[in-house]
Predicted model as a PDB file, atoms N, CA, C, CB and O in Angstrom, pLDDT in the B-factor column:
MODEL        1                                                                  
ATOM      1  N   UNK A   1      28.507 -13.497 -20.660  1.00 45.00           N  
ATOM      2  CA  UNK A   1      28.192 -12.344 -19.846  1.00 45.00           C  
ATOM      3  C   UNK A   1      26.981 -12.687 -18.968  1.00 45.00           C  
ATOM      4  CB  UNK A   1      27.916 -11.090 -20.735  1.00 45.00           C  
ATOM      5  O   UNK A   1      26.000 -13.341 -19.322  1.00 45.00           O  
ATOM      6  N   UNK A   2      27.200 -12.157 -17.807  1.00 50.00           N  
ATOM      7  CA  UNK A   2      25.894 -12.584 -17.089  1.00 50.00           C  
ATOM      8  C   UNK A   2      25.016 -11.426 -16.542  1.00 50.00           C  
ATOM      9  CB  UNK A   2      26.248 -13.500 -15.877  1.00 50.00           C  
ATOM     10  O   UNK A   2      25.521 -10.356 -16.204  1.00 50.00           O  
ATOM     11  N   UNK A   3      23.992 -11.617 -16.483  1.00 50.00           N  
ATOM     12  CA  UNK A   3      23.018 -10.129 -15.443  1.00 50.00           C  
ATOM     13  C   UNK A   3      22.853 -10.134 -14.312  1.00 50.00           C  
ATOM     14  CB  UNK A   3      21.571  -9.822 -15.610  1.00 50.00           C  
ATOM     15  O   UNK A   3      22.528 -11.014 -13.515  1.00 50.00           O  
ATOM     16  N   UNK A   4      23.149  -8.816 -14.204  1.00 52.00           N  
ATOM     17  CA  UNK A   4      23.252  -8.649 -13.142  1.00 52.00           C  
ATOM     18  C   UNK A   4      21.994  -7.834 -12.712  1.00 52.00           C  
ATOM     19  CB  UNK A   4      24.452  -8.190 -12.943  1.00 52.00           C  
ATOM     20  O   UNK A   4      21.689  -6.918 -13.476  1.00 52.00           O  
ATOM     21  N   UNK A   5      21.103  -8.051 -11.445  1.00 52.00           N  
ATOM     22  CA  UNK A   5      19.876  -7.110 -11.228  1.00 52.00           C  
ATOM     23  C   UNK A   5      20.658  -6.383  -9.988  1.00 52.00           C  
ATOM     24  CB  UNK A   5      18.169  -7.955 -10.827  1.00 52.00           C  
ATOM     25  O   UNK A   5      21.102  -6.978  -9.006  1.00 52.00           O  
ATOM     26  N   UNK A   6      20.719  -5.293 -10.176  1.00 55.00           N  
ATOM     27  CA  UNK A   6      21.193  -4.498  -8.906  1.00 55.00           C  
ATOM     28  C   UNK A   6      20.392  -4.528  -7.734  1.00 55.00           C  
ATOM     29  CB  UNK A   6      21.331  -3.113  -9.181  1.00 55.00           C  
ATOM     30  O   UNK A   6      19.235  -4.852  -8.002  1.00 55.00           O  
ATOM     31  N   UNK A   7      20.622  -4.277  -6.374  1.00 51.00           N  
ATOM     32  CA  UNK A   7      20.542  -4.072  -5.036  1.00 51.00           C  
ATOM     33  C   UNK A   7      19.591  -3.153  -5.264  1.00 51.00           C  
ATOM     34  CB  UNK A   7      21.754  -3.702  -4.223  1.00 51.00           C  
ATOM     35  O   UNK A   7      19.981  -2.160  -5.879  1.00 51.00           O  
ATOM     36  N   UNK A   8      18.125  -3.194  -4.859  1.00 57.00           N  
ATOM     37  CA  UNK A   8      17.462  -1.832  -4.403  1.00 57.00           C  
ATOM     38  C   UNK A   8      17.999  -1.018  -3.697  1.00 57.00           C  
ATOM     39  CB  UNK A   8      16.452  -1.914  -3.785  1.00 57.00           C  
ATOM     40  O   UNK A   8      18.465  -1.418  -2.631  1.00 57.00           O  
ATOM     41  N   UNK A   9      18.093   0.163  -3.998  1.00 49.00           N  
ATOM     42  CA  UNK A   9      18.955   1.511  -3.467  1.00 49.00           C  
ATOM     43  C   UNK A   9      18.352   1.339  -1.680  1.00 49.00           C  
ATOM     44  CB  UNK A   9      18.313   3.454  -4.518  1.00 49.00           C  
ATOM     45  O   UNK A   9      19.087   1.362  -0.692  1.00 49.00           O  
ATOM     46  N   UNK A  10      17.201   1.213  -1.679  1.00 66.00           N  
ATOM     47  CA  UNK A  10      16.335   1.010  -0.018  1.00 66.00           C  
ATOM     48  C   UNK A  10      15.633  -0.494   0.298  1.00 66.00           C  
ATOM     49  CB  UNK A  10      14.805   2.228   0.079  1.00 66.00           C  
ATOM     50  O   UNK A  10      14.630  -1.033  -0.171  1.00 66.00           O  
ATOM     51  N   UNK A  11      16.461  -0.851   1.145  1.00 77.00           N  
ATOM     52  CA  UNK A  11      15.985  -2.393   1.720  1.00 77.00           C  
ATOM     53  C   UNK A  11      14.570  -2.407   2.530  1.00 77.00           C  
ATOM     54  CB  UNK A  11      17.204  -3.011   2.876  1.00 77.00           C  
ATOM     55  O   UNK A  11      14.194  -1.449   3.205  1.00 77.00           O  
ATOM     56  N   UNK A  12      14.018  -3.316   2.415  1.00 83.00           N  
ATOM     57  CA  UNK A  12      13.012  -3.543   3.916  1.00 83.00           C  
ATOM     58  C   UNK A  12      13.176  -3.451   5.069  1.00 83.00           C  
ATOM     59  CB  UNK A  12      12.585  -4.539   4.177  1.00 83.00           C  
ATOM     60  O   UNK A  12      14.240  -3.960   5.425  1.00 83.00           O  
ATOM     61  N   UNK A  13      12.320  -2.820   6.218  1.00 87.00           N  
ATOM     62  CA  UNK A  13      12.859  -2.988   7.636  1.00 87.00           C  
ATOM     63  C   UNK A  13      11.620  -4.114   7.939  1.00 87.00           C  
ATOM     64  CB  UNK A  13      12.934  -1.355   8.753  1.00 87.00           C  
ATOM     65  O   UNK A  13      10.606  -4.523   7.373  1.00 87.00           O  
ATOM     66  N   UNK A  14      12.318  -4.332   9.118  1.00 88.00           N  
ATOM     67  CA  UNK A  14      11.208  -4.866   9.962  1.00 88.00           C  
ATOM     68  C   UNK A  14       9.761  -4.315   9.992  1.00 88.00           C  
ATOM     69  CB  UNK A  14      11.639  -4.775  11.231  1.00 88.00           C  
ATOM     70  O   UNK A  14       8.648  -4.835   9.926  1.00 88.00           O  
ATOM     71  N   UNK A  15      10.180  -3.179  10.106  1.00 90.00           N  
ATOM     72  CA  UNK A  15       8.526  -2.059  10.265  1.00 90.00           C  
ATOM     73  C   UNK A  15       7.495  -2.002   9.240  1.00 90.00           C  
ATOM     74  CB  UNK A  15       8.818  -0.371  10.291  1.00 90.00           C  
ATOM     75  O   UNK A  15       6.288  -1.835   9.411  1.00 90.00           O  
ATOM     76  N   UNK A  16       8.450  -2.245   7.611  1.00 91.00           N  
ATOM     77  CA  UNK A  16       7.948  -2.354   6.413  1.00 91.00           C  
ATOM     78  C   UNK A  16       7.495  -3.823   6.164  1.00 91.00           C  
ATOM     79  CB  UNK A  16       8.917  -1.865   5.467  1.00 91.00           C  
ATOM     80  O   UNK A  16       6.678  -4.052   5.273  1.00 91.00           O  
ATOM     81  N   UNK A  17       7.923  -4.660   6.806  1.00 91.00           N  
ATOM     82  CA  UNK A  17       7.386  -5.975   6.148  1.00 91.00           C  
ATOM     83  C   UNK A  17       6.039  -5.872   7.292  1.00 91.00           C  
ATOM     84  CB  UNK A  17       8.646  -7.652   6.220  1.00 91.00           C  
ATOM     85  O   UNK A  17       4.985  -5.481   6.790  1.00 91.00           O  
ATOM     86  N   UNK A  18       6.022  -6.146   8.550  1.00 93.00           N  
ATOM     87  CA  UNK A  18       4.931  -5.921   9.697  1.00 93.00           C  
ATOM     88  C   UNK A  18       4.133  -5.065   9.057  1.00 93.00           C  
ATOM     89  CB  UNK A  18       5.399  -5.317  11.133  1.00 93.00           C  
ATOM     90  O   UNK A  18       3.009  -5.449   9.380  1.00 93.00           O  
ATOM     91  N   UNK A  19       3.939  -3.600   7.934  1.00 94.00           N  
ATOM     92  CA  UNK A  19       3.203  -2.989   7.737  1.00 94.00           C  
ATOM     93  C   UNK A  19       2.291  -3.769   6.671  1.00 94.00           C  
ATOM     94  CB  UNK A  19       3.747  -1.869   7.543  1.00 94.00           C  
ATOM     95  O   UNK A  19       1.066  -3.673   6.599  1.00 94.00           O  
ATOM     96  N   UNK A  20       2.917  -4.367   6.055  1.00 93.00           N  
ATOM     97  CA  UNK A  20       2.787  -4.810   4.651  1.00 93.00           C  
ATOM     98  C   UNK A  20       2.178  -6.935   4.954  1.00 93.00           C  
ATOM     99  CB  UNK A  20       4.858  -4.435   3.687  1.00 93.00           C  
ATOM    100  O   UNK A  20       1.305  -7.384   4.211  1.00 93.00           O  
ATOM    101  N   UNK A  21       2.763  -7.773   5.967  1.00 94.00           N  
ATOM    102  CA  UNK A  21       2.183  -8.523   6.983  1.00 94.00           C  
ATOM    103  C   UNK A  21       0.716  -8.285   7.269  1.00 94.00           C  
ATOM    104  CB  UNK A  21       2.913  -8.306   8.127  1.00 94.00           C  
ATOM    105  O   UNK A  21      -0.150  -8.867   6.616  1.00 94.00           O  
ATOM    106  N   UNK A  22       0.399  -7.339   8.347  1.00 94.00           N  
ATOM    107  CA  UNK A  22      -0.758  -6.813   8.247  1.00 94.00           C  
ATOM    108  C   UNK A  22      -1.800  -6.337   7.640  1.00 94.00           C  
ATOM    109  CB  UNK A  22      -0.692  -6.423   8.521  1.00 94.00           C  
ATOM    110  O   UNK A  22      -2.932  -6.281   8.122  1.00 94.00           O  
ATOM    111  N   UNK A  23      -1.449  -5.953   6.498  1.00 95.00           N  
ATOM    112  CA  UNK A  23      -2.389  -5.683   5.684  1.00 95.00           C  
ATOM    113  C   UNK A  23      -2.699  -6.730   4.785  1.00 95.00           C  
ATOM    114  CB  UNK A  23      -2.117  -4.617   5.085  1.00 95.00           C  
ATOM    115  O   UNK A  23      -3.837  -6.610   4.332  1.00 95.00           O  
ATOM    116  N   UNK A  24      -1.960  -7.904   4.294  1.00 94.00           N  
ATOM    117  CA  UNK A  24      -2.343  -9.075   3.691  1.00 94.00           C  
ATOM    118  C   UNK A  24      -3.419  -9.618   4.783  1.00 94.00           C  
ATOM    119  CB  UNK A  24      -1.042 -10.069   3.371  1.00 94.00           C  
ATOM    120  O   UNK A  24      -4.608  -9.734   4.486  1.00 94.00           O  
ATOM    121  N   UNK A  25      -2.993  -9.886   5.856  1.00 94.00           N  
ATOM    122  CA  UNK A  25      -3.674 -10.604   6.910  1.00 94.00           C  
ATOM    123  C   UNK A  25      -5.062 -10.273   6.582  1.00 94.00           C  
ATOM    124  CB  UNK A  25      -3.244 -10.208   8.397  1.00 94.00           C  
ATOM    125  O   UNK A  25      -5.891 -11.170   6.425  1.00 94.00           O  
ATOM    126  N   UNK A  26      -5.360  -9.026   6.471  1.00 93.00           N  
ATOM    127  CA  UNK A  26      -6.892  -8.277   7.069  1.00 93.00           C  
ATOM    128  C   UNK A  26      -7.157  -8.276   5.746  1.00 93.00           C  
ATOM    129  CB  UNK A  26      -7.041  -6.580   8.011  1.00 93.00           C  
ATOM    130  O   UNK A  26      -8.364  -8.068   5.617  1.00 93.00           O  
ATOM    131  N   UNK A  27      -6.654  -8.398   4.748  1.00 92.00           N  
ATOM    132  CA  UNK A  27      -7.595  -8.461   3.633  1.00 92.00           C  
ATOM    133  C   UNK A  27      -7.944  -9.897   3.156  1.00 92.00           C  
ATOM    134  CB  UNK A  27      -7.025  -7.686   2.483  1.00 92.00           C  
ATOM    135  O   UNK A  27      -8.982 -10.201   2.569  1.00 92.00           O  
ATOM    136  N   UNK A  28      -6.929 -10.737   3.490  1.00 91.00           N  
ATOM    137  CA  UNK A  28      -7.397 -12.314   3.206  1.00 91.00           C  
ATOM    138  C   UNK A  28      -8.430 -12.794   4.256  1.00 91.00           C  
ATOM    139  CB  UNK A  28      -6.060 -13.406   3.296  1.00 91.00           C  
ATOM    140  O   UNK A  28      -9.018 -13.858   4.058  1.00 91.00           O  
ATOM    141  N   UNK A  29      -8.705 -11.972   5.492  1.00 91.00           N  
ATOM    142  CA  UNK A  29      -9.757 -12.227   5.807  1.00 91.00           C  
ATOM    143  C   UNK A  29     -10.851 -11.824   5.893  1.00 91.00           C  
ATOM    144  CB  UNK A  29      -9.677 -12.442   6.350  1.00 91.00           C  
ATOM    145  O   UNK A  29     -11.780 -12.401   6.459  1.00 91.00           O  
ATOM    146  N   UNK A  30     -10.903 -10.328   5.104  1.00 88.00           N  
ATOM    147  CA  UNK A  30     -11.931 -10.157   4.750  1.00 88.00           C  
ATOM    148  C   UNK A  30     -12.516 -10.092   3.828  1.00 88.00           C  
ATOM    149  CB  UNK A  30     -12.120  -9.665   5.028  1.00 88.00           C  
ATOM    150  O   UNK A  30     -13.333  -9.242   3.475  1.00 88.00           O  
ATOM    151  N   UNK A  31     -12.047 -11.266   3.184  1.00 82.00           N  
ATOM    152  CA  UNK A  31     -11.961 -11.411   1.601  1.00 82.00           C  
ATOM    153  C   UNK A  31     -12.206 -12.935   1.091  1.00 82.00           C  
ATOM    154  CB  UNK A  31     -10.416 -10.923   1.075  1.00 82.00           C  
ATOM    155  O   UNK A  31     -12.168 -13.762   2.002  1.00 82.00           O  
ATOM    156  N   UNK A  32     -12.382 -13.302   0.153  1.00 81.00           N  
ATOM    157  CA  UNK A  32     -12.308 -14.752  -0.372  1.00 81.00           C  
ATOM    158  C   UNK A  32     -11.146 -14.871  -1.010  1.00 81.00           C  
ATOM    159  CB  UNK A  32     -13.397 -15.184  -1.303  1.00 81.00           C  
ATOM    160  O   UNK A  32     -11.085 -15.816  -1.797  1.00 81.00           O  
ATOM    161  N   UNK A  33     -10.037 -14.070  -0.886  1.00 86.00           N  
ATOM    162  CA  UNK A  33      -9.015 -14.161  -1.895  1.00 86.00           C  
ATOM    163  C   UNK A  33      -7.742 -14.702  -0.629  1.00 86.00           C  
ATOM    164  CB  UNK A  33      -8.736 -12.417  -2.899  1.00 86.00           C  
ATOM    165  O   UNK A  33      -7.526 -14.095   0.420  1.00 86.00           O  
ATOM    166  N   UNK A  34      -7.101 -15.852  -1.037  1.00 89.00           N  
ATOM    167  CA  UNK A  34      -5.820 -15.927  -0.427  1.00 89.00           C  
ATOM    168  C   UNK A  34      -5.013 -14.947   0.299  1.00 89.00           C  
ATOM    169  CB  UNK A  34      -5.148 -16.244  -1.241  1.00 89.00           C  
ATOM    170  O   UNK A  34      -5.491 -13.817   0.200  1.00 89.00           O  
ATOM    171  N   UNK A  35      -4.070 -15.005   0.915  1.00 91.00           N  
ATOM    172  CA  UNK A  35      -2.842 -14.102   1.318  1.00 91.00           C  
ATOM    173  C   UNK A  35      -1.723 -14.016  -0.026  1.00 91.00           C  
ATOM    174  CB  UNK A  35      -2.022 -14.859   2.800  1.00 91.00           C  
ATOM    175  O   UNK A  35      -0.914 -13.103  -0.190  1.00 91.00           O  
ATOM    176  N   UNK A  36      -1.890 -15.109  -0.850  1.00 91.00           N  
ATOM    177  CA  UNK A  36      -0.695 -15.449  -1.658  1.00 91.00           C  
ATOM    178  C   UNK A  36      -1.122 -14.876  -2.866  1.00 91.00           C  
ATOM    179  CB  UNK A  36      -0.295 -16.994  -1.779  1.00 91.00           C  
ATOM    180  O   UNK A  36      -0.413 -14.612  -3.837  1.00 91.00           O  
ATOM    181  N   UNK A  37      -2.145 -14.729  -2.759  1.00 89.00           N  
ATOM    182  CA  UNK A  37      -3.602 -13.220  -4.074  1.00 89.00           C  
ATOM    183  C   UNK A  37      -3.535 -12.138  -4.056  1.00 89.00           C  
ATOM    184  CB  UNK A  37      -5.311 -12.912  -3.852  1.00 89.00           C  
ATOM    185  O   UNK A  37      -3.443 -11.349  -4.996  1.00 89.00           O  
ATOM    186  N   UNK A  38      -3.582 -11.928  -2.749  1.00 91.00           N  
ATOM    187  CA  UNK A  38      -3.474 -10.582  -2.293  1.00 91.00           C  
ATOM    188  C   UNK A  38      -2.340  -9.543  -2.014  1.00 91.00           C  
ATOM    189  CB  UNK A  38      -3.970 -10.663  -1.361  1.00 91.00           C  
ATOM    190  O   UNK A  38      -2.467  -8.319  -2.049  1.00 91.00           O  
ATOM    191  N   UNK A  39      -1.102 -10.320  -1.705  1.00 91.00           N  
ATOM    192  CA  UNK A  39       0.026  -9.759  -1.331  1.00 91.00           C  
ATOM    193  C   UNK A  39       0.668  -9.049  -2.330  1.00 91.00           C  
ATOM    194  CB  UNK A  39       0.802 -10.621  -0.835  1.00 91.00           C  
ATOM    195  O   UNK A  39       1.547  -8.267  -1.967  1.00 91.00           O  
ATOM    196  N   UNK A  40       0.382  -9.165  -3.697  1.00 91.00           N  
ATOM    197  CA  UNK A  40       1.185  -8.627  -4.947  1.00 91.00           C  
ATOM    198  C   UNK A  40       0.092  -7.457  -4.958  1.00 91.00           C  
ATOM    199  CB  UNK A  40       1.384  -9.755  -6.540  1.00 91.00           C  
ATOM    200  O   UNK A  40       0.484  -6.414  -5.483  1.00 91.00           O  
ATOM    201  N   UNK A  41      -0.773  -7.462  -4.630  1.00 91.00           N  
ATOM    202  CA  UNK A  41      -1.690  -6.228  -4.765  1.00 91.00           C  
ATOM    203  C   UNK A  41      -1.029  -4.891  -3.137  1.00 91.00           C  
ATOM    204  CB  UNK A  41      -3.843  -7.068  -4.531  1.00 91.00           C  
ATOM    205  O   UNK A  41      -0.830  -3.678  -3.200  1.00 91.00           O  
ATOM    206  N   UNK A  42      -0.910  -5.688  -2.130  1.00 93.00           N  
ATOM    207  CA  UNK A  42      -0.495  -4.751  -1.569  1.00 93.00           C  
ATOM    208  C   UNK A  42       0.627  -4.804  -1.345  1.00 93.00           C  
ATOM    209  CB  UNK A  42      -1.006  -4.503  -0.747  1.00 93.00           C  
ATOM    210  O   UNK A  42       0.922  -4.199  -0.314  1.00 93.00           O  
ATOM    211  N   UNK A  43       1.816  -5.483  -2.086  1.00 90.00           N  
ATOM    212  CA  UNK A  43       3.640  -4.784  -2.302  1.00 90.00           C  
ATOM    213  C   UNK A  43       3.318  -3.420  -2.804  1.00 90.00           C  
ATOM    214  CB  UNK A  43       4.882  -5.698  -3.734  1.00 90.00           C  
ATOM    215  O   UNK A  43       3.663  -2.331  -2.347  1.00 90.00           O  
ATOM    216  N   UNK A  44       2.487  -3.743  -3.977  1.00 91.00           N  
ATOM    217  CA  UNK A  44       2.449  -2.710  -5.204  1.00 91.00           C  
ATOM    218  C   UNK A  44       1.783  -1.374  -4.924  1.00 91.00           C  
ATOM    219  CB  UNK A  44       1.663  -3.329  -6.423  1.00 91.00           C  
ATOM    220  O   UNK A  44       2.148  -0.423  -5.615  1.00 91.00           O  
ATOM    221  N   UNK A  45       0.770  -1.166  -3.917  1.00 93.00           N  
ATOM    222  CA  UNK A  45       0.537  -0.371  -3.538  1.00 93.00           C  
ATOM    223  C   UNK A  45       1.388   0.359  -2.039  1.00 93.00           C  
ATOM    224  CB  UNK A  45      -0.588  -0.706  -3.640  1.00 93.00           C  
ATOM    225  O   UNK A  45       1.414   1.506  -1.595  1.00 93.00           O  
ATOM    226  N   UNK A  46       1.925  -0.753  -1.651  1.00 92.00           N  
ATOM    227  CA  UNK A  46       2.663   0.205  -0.849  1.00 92.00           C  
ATOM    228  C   UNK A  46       3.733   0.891  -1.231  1.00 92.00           C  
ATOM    229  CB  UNK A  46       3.039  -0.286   0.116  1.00 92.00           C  
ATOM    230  O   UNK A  46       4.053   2.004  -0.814  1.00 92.00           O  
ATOM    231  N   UNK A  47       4.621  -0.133  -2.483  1.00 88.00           N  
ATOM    232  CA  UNK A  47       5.909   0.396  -3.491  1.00 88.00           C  
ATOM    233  C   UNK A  47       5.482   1.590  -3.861  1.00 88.00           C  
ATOM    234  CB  UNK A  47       6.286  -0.477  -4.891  1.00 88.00           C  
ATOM    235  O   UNK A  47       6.257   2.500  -3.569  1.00 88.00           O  
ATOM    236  N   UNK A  48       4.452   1.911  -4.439  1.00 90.00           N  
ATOM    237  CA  UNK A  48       3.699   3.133  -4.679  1.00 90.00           C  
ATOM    238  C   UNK A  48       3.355   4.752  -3.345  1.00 90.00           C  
ATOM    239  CB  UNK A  48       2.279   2.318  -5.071  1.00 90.00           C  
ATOM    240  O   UNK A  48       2.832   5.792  -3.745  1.00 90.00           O  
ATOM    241  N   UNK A  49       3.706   4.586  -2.173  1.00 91.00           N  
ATOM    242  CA  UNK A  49       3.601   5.178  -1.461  1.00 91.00           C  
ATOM    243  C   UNK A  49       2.732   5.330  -0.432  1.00 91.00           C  
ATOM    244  CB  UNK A  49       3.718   5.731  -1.903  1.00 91.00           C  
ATOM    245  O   UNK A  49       2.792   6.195   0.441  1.00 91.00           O  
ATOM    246  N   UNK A  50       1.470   3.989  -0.616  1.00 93.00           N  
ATOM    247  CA  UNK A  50       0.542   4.436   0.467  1.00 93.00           C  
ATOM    248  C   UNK A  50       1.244   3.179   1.455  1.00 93.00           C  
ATOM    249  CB  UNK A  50      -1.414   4.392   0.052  1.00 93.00           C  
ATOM    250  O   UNK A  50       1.475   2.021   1.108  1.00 93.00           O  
ATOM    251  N   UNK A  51       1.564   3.991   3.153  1.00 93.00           N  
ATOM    252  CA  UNK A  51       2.721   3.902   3.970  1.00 93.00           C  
ATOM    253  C   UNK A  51       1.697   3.434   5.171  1.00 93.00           C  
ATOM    254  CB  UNK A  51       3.771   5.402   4.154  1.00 93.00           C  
ATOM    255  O   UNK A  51       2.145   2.868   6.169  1.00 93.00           O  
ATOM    256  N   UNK A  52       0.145   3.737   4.993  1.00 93.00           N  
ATOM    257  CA  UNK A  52      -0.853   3.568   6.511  1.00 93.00           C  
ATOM    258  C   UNK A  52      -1.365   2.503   6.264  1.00 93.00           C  
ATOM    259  CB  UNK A  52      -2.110   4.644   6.937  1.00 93.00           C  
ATOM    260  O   UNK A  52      -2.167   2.316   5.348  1.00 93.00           O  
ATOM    261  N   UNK A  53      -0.821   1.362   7.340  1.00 91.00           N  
ATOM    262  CA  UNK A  53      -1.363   0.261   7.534  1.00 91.00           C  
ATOM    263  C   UNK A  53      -3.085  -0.438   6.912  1.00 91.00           C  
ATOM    264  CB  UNK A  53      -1.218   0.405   8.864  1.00 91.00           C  
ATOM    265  O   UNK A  53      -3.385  -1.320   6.107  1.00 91.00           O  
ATOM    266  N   UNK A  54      -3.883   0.505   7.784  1.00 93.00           N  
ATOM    267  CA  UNK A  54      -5.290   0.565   8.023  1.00 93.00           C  
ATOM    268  C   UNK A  54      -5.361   1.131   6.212  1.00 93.00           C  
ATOM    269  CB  UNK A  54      -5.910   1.788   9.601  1.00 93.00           C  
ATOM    270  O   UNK A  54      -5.422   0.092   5.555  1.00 93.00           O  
ATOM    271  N   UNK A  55      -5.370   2.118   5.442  1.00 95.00           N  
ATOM    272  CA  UNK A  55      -5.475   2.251   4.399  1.00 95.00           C  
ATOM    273  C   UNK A  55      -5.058   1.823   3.269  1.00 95.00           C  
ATOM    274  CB  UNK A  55      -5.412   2.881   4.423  1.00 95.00           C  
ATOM    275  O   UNK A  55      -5.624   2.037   2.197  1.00 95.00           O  
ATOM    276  N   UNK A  56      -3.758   1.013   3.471  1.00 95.00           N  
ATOM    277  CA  UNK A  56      -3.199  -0.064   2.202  1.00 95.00           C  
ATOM    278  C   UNK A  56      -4.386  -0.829   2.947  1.00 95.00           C  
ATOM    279  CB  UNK A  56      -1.207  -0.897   2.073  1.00 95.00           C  
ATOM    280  O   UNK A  56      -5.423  -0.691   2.298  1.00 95.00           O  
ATOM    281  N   UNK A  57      -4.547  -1.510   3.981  1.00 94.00           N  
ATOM    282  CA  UNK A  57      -5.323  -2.664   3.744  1.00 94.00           C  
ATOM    283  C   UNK A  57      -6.825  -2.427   3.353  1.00 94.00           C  
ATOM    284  CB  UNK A  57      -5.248  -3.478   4.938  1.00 94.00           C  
ATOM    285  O   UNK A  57      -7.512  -3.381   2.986  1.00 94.00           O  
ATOM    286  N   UNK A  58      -7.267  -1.320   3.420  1.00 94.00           N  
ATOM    287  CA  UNK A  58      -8.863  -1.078   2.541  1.00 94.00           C  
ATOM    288  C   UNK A  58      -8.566  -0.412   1.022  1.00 94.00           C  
ATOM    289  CB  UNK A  58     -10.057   0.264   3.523  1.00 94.00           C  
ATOM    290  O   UNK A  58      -9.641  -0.117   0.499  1.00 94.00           O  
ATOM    291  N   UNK A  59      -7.661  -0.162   0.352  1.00 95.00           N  
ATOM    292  CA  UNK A  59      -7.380  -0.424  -0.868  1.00 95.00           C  
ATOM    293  C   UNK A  59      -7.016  -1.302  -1.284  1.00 95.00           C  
ATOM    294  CB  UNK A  59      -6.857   0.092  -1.248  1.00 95.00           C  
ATOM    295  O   UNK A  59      -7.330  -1.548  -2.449  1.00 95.00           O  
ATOM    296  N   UNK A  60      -6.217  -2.172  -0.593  1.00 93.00           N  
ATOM    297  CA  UNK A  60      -6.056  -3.607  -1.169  1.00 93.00           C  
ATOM    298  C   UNK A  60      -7.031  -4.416  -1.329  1.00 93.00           C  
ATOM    299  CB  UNK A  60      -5.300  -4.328  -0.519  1.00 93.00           C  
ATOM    300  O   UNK A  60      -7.166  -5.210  -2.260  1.00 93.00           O  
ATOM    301  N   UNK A  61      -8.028  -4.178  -0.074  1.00 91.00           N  
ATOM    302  CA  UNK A  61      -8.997  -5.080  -0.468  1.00 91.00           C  
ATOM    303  C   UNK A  61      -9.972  -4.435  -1.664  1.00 91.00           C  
ATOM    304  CB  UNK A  61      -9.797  -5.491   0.832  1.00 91.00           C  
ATOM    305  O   UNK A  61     -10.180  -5.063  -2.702  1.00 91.00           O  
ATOM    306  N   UNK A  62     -10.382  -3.494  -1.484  1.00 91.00           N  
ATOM    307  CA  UNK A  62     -11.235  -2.765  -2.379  1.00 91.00           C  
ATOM    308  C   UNK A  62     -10.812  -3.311  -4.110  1.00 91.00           C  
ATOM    309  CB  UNK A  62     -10.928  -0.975  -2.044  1.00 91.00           C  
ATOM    310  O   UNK A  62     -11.537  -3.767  -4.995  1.00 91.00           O  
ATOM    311  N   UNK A  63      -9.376  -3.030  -4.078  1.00 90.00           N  
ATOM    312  CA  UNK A  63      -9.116  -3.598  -5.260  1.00 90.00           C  
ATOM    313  C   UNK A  63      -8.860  -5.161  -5.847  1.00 90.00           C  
ATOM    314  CB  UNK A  63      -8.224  -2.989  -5.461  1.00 90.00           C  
ATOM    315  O   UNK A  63      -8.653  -5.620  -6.970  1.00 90.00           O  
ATOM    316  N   UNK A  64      -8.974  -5.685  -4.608  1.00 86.00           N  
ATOM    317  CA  UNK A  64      -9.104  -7.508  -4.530  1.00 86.00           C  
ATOM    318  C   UNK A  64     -10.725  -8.170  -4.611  1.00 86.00           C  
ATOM    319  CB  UNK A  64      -8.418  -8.106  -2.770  1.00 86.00           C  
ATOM    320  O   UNK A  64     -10.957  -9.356  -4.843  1.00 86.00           O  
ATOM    321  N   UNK A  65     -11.674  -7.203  -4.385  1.00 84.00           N  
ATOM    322  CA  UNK A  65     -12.967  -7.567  -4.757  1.00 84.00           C  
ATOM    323  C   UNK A  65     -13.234  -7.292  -6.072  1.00 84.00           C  
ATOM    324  CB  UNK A  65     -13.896  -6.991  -3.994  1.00 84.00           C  
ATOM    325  O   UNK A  65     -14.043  -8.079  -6.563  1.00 84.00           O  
ATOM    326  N   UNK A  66     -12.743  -6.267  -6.958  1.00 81.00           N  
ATOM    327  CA  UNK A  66     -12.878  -5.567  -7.983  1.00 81.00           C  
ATOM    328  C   UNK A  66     -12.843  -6.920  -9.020  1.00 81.00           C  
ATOM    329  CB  UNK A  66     -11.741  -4.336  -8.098  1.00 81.00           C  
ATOM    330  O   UNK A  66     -12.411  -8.066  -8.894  1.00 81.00           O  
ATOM    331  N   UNK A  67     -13.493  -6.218 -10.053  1.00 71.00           N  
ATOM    332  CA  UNK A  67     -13.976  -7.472 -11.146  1.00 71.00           C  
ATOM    333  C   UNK A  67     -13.096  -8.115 -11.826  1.00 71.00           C  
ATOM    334  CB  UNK A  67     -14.813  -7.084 -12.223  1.00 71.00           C  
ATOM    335  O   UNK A  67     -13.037  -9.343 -11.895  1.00 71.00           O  
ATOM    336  N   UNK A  68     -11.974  -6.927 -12.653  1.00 71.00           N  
ATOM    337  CA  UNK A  68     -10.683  -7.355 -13.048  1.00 71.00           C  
ATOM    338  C   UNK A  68      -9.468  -7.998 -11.996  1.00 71.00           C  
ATOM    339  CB  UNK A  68     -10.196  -6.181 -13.660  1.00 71.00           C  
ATOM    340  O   UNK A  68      -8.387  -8.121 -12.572  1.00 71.00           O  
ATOM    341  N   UNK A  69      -9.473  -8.318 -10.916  1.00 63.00           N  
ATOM    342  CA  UNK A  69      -8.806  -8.821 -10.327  1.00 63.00           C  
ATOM    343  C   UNK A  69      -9.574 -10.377  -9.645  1.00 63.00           C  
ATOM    344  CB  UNK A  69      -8.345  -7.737  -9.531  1.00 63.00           C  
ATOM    345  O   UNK A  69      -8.966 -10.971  -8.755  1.00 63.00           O  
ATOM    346  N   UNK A  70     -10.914 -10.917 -10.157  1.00 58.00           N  
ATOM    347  CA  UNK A  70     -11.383 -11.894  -9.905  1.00 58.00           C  
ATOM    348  C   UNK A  70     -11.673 -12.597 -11.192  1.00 58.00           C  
ATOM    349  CB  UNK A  70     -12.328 -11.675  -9.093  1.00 58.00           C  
ATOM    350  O   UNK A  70     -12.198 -13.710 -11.183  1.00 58.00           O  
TER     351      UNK A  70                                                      
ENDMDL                                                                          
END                                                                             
């Protein structure tokens, strides 16, 4: 028998990856932390609902300086 992981019910657009693009960008540079550090911090917060560019990327970072994440 094999597994199967189903299809997310809602795919990515263009608009969603560019939102989510951008906000890695601006936090790996305003940050000491990679893009490849940072990006699981802001999937997860955007999977979560925050949708504004400018504000995933100052929670992402906020939470990429934070102690438990260094």
């Amino acid at each position: 028998m094999t597994y199967h992981i189903p299809f997310p019910a809602r795919a990515m657009t263009m608009g969603d990856i560019s939102v989510l693009r951008h906000a890695v960008i601006v936090v790996a540079e305003s940050s000491e932390r990679s893009a490849e550090s940072v990006a699981p911090i802001v999937y997860d917060l955007y999977c979560h609902g925050l949708k504004d560019p400018e504000k995933l990327a100052e929670a992402a970072s906020m939470l990429a300086s934070s102690r438990p994440f260094n």
